[in-house]
C-alpha positions in Angstrom: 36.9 -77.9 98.6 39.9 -79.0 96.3 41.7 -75.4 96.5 45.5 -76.1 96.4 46.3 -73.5 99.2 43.5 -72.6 101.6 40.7 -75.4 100.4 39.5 -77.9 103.0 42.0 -80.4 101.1 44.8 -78.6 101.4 43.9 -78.2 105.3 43.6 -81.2 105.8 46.1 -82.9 104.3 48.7 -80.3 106.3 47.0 -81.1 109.3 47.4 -85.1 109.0 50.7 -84.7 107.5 49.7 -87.3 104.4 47.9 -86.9 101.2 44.5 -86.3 101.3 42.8 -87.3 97.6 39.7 -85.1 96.8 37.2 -86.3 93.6 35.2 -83.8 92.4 31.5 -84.6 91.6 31.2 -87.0 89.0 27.6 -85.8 87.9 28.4 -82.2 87.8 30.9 -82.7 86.1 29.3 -84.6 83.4 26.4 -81.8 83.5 28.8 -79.0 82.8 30.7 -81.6 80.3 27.3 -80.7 77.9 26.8 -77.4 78.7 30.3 -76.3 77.8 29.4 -78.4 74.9 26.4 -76.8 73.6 28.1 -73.7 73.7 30.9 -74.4 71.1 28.8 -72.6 68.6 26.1 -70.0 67.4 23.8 -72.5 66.0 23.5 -74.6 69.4 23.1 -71.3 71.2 20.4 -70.3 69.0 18.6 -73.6 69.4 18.5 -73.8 73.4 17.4 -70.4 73.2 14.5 -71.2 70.7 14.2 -74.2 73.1 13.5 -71.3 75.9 12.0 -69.1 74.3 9.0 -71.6 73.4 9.0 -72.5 76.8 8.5 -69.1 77.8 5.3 -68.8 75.3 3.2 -71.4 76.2 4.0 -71.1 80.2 3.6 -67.6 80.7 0.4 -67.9 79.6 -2.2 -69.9 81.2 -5.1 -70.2 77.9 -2.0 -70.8 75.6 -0.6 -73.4 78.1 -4.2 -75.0 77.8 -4.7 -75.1 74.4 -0.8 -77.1 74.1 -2.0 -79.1 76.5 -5.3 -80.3 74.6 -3.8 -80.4 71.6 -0.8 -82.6 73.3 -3.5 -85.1 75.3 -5.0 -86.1 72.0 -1.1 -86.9 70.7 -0.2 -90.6 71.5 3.6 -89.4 71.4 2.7 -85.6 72.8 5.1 -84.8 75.9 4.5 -81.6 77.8 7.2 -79.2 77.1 9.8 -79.0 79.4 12.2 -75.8 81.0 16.0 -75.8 80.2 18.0 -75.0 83.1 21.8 -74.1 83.5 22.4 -76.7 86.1 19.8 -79.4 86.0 20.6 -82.5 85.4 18.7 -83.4 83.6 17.1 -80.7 81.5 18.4 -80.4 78.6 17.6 -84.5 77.1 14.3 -83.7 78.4 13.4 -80.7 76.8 14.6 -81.7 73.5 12.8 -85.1 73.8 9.7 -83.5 75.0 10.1 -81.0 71.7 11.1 -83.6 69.4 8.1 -86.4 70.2 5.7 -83.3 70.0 7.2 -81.0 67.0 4.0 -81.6 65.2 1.7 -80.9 67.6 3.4 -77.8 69.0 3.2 -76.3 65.1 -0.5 -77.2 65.1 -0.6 -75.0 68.6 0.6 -72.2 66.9 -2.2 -72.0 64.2 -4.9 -72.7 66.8 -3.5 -69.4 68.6 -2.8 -67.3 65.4 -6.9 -68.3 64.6 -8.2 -68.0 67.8 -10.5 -65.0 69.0 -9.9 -65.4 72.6 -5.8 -64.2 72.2 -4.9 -60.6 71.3 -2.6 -59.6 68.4 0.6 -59.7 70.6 0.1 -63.6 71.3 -0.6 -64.1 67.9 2.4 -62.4 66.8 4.5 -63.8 68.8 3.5 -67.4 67.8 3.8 -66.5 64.0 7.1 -65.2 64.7 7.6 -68.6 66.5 6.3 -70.8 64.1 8.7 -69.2 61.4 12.0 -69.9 63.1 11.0 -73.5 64.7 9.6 -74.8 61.0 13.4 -74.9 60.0 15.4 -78.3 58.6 18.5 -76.7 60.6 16.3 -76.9 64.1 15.1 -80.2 63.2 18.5 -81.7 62.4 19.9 -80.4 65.5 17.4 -81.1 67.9 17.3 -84.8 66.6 21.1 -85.0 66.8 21.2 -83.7 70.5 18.9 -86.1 71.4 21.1 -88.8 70.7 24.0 -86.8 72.2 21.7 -85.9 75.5 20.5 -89.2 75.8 24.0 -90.4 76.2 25.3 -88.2 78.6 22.4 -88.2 80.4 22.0 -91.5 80.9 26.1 -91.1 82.3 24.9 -88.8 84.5 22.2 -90.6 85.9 24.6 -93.3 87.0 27.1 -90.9 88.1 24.7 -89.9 90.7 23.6 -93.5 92.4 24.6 -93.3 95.8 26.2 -97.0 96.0 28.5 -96.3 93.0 32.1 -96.1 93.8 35.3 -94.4 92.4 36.6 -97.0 90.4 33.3 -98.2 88.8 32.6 -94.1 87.6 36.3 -94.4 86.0 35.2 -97.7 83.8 31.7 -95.9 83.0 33.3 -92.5 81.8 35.9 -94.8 79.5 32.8 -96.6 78.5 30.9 -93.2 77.1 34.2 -91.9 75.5 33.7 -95.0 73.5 30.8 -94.5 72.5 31.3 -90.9 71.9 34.3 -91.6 69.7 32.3 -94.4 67.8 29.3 -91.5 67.1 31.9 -88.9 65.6 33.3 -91.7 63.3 30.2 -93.3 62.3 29.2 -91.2 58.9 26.9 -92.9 57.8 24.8 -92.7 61.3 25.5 -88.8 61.2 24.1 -88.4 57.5 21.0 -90.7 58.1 20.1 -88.0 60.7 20.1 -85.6 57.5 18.1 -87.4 55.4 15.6 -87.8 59.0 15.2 -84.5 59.4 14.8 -83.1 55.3 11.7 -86.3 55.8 10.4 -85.0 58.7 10.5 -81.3 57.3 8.9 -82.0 54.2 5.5 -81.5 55.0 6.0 -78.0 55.8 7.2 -77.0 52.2 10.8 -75.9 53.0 13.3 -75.2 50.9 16.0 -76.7 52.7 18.7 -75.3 50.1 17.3 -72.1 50.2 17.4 -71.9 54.0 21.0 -73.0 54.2 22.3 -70.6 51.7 20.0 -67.5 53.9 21.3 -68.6 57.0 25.2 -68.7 55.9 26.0 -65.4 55.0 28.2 -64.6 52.0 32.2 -64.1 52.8 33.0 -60.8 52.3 36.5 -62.4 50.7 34.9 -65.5 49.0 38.4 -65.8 47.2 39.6 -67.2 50.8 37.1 -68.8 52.3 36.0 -72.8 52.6 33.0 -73.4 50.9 30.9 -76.4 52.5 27.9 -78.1 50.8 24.8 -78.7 53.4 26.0 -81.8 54.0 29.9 -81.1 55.4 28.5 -78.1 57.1 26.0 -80.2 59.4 28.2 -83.2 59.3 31.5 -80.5 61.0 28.3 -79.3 63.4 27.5 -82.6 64.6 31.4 -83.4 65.0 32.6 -80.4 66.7 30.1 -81.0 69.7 30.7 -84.7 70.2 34.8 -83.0 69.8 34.1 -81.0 72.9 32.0 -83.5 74.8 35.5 -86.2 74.1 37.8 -83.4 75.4 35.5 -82.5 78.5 35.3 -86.4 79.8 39.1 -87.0 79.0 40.3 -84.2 81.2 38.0 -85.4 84.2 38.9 -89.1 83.3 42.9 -88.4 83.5 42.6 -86.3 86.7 40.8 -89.4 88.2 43.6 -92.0 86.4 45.9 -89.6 88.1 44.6 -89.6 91.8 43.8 -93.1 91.9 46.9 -94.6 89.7 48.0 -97.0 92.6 44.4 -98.4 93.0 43.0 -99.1 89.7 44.6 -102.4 89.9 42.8 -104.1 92.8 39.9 -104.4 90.8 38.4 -107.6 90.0 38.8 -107.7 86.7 42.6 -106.5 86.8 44.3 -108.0 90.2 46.7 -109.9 88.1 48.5 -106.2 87.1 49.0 -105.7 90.8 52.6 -105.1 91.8 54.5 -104.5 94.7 54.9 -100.4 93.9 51.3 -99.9 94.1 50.9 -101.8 97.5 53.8 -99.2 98.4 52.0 -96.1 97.6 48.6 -97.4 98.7 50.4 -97.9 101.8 51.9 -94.1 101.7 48.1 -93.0 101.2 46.4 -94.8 104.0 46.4 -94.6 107.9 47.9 -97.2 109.6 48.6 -99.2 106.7 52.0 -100.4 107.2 54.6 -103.1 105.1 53.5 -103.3 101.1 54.9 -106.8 101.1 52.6 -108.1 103.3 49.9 -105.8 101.6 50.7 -107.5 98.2 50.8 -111.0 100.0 47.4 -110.8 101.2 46.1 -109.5 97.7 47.9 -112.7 96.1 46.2 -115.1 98.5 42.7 -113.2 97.9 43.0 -112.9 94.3 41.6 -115.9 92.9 38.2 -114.9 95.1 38.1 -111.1 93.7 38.1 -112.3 90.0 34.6 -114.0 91.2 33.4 -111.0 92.3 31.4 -108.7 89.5 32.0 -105.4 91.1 32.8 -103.5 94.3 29.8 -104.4 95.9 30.8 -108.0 95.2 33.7 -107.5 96.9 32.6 -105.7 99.9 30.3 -109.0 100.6 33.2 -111.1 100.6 35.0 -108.6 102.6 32.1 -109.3 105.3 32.5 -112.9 105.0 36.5 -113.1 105.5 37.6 -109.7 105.8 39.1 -110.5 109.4 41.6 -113.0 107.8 42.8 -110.1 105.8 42.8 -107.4 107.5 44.9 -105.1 105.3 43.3 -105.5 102.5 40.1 -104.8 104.0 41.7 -101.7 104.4 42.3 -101.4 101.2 38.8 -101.5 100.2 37.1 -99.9 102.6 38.8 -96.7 101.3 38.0 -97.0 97.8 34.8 -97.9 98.8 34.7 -94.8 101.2 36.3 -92.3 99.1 35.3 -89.2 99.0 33.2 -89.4 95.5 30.9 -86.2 96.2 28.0 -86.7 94.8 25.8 -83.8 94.9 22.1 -85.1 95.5 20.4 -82.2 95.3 20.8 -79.6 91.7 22.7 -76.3 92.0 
């Protein structure tokens, strides 16, 4: 679509002789935002695929799928396991909510199967084997840390995909989450309360917490050279380096949006007042039949004191359909922001 030689952009935009802008999909960005993100290192790796893996288990079997679900039913807080996917939406918040609320009961599942007569030695092997790698203070730690992480992004995401959402109102949400994300990274004392959450929600299970942090980090071959991080700063740079790549992802989409849209983010309500005589100029360059900036700017002068009442675009496009026909170019101004091509892909790919 937005190829810079043969895409239908480019074609376009030759054929009309005039810039044609193209916006990329807000929500799949934002979906491929986290998964680049959970890829930044082994230990998220390993945790989606545990994540699959014990998806796998239960599903692909239909009495090990029952007795989750029975022991789940009878869990106030059980949720039903759910499938991780490259592409959906919203997968991955779910699954590690679903995991998370029902950690407990999940383990329970695991000694029902290992005592059970009814499942061969292959089930019961592979839930021991299970059991071993998901009773770990690293899994729990990360899993409840991704589900603040997911829970932000995903709830981004969800408004990136509303149908009646325009351009400039997905620029102020995205600045909005890279807030947030920034305030997360720099929050300590949020990031080690985690810690201490997951060491209490592991202790039960009689782990050795220091023991399985020093088995999992492998000795340096040259230990003369290398940094040595206590549990602590070694879950703490974890937790840091995702929310890193999750800052970086959203920047880059947010800058290529400030840069497409740099002579319209000032006709919104809450920033009129910043509107100058240049940006009526290029918004004129950019739209058909829109023709002499001064008058442009004129109109948006005489409007202006009735779009600071309005609360949002869809605010505006009401008062559009009330006295639009008195200003006719800067309905036109609106009606392409409000019309501009924001895919938004309905369906998951």
């Amino acid at each position: 679509m937005g190829g810079i030689y043969e895409g239908v952009q480019a074609c376009v935009t030759n054929h009309l002789h005039r810039e044609i802008l193209h916006i990329s999909c807000g929500a799949h960005n934002s979906n491929l935002a986290v998964e680049y993100a959970c890829n930044c290192s082994v230990e998220y790796i390993n945790l989606f695929m545990l994540l699959q893996e014990l998806y796998n288990y239960f599903t692909l079997s239909i009495k090990r799928c029952h007795v989750l679900r029975e022991a789940l039913d009878k869990s106030p807080y059980g949720l039903n396991i759910k499938s991780l996917s490259n592409t959906g939406w919203t997968a991955n918040y779910e699954s590690i909510h679903a995991v998370i609320e029902s950690y407990d009961g999940i383990i329970y599942c695991f000694q029902l199967i290992e005592e059970g007569e009814q499942f061969n030695k292959e089930s019961k092997l592979q839930g021991k084997n299970l059991r071993n790698k998901f009773i770990s203070y690293e899994v729990i730690v990360l899993l409840k840390f991704m589900k603040n992480i997911t829970r932000t992004t995903n709830s981004l995401t969800a408004h990136l995909q509303a149908k009646q959402l325009d351009i400039l109102s997905s620029m102020e949400l995205i600045t909005n989450t890279l807030k947030l994300i920034e305030m997360m990274r720099n929050d300590d004392q949020s990031l080690k309360n985690i810690l201490l959450l997951g060491k209490k929600h592991i202790e039960p299970y009689d782990v050795d917490i220091d023991k399985e942090f020093n088995r999992l980090r492998r000795i340096d071959p040259k230990p003369a050279t290398v940094v040595q991080l206590t549990r602590e700063s070694f879950y703490l740079k974890l937790f840091r380096e995702i929310l890193d790549h999750l800052y970086k992802t959203y920047s880059g989409f947010l800058n290529v949006l400030n840069e497409k849209l740099q002579w319209f983010v000032n006709v919104l309500h809450s920033r009129i007042e910043n509107l100058t005589l240049n940006e009526c100029q290029h918004m004129c360059e950019l739209i058909p039949k829109l023709t002499s900036p001064p008058l442009l700017f004129k109109e948006l002068q005489l409007l202006s004191d009735q779009i600071k009442e309005c609360d949002n675009m869809n605010g505006m496009a009401k008062l559009l359909q009330e006295c639009g026909h008195l200003y006719p170019k800067v309905s036109s101004i609106y009606n392409y922001i409000l019309t501009l091509p924001n895919t938004t892909a309905t369906n998951e790919r």
